[in-house]
N, C-alpha and C positions, 0 to 999 in steps of 0.2 A: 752199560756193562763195561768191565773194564778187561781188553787182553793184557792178559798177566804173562805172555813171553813170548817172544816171537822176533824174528834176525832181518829187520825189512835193511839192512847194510848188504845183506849177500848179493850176488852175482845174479840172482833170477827177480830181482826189484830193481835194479840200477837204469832201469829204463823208464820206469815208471812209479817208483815211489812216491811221489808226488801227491797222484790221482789215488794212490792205494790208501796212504794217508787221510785224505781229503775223503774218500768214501765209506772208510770204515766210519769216520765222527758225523758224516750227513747218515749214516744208517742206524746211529744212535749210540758208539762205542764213546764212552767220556775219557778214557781213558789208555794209551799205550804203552807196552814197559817193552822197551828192546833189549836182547839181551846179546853178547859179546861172548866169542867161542876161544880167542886168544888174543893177545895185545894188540894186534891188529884192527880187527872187528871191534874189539872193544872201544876203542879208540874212535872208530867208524862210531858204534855207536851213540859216543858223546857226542861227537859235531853233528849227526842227524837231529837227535835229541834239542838243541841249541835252537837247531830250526823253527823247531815245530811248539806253540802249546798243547797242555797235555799232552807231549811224548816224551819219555822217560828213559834212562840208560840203565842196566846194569853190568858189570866189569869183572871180567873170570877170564879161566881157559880150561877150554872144556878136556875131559881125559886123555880124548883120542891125540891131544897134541904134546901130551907129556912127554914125549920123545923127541919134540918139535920146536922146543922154547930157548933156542941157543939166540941170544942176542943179536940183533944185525945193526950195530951202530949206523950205518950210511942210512938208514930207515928212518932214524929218530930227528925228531923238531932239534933244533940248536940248546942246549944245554940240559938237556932229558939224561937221567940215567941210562945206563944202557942196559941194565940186571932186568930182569921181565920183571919180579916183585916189586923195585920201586915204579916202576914204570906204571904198575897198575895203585898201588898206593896213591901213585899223584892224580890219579884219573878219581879216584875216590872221593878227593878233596873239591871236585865238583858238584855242584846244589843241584844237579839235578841226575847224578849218579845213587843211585838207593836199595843198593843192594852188588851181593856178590856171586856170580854165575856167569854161565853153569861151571857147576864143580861137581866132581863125584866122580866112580868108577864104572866103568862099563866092560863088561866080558862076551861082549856078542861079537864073533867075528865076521868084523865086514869085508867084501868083497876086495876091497880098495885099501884096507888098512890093518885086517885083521885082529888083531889081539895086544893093545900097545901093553910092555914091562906091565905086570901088576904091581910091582916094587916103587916104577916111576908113578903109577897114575895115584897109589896111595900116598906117597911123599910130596903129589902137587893137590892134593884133595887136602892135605893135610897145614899142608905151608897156607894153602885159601884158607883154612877154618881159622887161621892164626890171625890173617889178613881180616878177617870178619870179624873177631874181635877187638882187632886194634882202634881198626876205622867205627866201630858199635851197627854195622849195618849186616842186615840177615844173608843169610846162603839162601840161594834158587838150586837146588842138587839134581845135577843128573844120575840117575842108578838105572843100567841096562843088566838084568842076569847077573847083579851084582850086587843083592838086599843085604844080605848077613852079614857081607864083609862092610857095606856103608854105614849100619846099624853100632857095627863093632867101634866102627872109627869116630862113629858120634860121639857113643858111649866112654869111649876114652877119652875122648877130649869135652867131654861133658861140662866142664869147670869153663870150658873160654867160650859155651855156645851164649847167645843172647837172650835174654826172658823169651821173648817171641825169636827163636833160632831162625825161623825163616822157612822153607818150605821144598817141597819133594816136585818136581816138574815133571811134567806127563808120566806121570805117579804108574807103574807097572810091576807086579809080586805078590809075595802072598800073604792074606790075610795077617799070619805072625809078624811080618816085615812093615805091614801099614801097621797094625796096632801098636807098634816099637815106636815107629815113627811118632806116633800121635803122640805117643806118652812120652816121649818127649819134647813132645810140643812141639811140632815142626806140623804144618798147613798143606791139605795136598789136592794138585795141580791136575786138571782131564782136559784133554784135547779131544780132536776130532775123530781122533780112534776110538773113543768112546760109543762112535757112533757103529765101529765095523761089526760085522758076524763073525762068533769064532773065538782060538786065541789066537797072541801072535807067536812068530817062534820062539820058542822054550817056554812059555810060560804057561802055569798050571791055573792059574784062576782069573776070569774072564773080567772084565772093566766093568761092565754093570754090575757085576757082585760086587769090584772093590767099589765102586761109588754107592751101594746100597749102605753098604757095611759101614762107610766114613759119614759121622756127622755132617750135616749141611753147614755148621758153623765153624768147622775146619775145613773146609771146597772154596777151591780158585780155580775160574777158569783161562783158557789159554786157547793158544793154534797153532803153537811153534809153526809159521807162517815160517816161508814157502809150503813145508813139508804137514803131513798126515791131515790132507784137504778131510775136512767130513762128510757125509754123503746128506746130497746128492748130489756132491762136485767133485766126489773122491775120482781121483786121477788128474783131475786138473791142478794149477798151482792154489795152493793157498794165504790167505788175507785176514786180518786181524777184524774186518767185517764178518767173518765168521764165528767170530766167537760166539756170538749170538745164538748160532746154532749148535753149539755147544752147549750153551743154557739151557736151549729147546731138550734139546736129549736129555741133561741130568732132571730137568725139572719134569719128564714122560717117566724115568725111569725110577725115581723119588717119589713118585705121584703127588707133584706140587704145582703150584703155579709159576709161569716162569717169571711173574712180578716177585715170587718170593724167594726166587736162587739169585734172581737180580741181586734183590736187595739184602741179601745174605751175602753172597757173593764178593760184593763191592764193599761190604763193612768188613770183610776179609781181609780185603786185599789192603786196607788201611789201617788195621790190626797187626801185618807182616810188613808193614815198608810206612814208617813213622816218617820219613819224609815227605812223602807222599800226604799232602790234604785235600779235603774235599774243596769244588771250588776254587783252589788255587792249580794256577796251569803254568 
């Protein structure tokens, strides 16, 4: 099984990513796609990625930091841009960078950050989708409490997205907002919240409905590791070894076998990230 996104670069792996690595692929994971929240991490991302066979980078900045992407030249390697675009541009130009995320808007106010400009986070969702065509590699999209207006921005930049556009990450909305997605061909992404009771806040239609609803041959799964452990580890940290149980879930909830989300799953994930082959690590 392959995790399709998850940040083993952050602050709650740096002690042990090693053994987390090594564990997920002895528990059967073939595959890891890390993914990058702004040049920073992204950057993190690629030199982890280097490390390891089958582990995989992708290169974004997530919304929340729209307000946050003012250059710090004393940061950068010797002869790097200093513009956060080309900076990420040049990370693209890496073989083992395959994809661009997260990107997208989010309107749910956190604790810590609340509400970043919606003005900025569409103008940097937007400048991504340009990046994603330049470079020909798909969007990973973040969308919190923010489907109609993500759908809108597709929808107009419709002409630069990719045959296979790329895919919606811990996919949360409502039915109109998934089937937009679909139809325009964009892949979508369950995490271990798949697995909770309930909704979460603000949202009207529950995760097992959205994963009833989505075709098996559009579903990727995922962990966004550290965060949204599945149960029965929910509260503890989570690990890209869990995706697995991920699987478990959609394939109880689908009423399939989990040989067959496996195997649907993973032909997915090589459908949305052409870089990505089977076999090669």
């Amino acid at each position: 099984m392959i995790d399709v996104h998850c940040h083993l670069q952050f602050q709650g792996f740096l002690a042990d990513y090693d053994e987390v690595i090594k564990r997920a692929f002895a528990k059967g994971v073939t595959k890891i796609i890390n993914t990058g929240t702004q040049v920073s991490s992204s950057r993190e991302a690629v030199t982890l990625a280097e490390r390891y066979n089958n582990l995989y980078a992708i290169v974004g900045i997530h919304p929340h930091h729209a307000d946050k992407i003012t250059p710090q030249p004393d940061l950068l390697p010797q002869g790097e841009s200093e513009h956060w675009m080309q900076q990420l541009e040049l990370l693209t130009k890496h073989p083992k960078v395959i994809g661009i995320g997260e990107c997208g808007m989010d309107y749910f106010s956190y604790k810590s950050n609340g509400i970043v400009d919606k003005k900025l986070q569409q103008q940097l969702f937007e400048e991504q989708i340009m990046l994603s065509y330049r470079s020909k590699l798909p969007l990973q999209i973040h969308n919190r409490l923010a489907g109609e207006d993500v759908i809108a921005i597709l929808k107009h930049h419709k002409n630069y997205l990719q045959t296979i556009p790329g895919m919606f990450h811990c996919f949360a909305g409502t039915k109109k907002v998934l089937q937009d997605a679909l139809n325009l061909g964009f892949y979508i992404g369950f995490d271990g919240n798949l697995t909770y009771k309930g909704l979460a806040p603000g949202e009207t239609v529950s995760l097992p409905d959205l994963a009833i609803y989505t075709p098996l041959d559009r579903i990727v799964c995922e962990t966004d590791s550290p965060y949204l452990t599945p149960v029965p580890f929910r509260g503890q940290r989570n690990e890209p070894q869990y995706v697995i149980l991920v699987g478990d879930a959609l394939a109880q909830i689908k009423q399939l076998s989990i040989e067959e989300v496996v195997d649907q799953t993973t032909k997915n994930v090589y459908t949305i990230f052409k870089k990505l082959k089977p076999g090669v690590s």
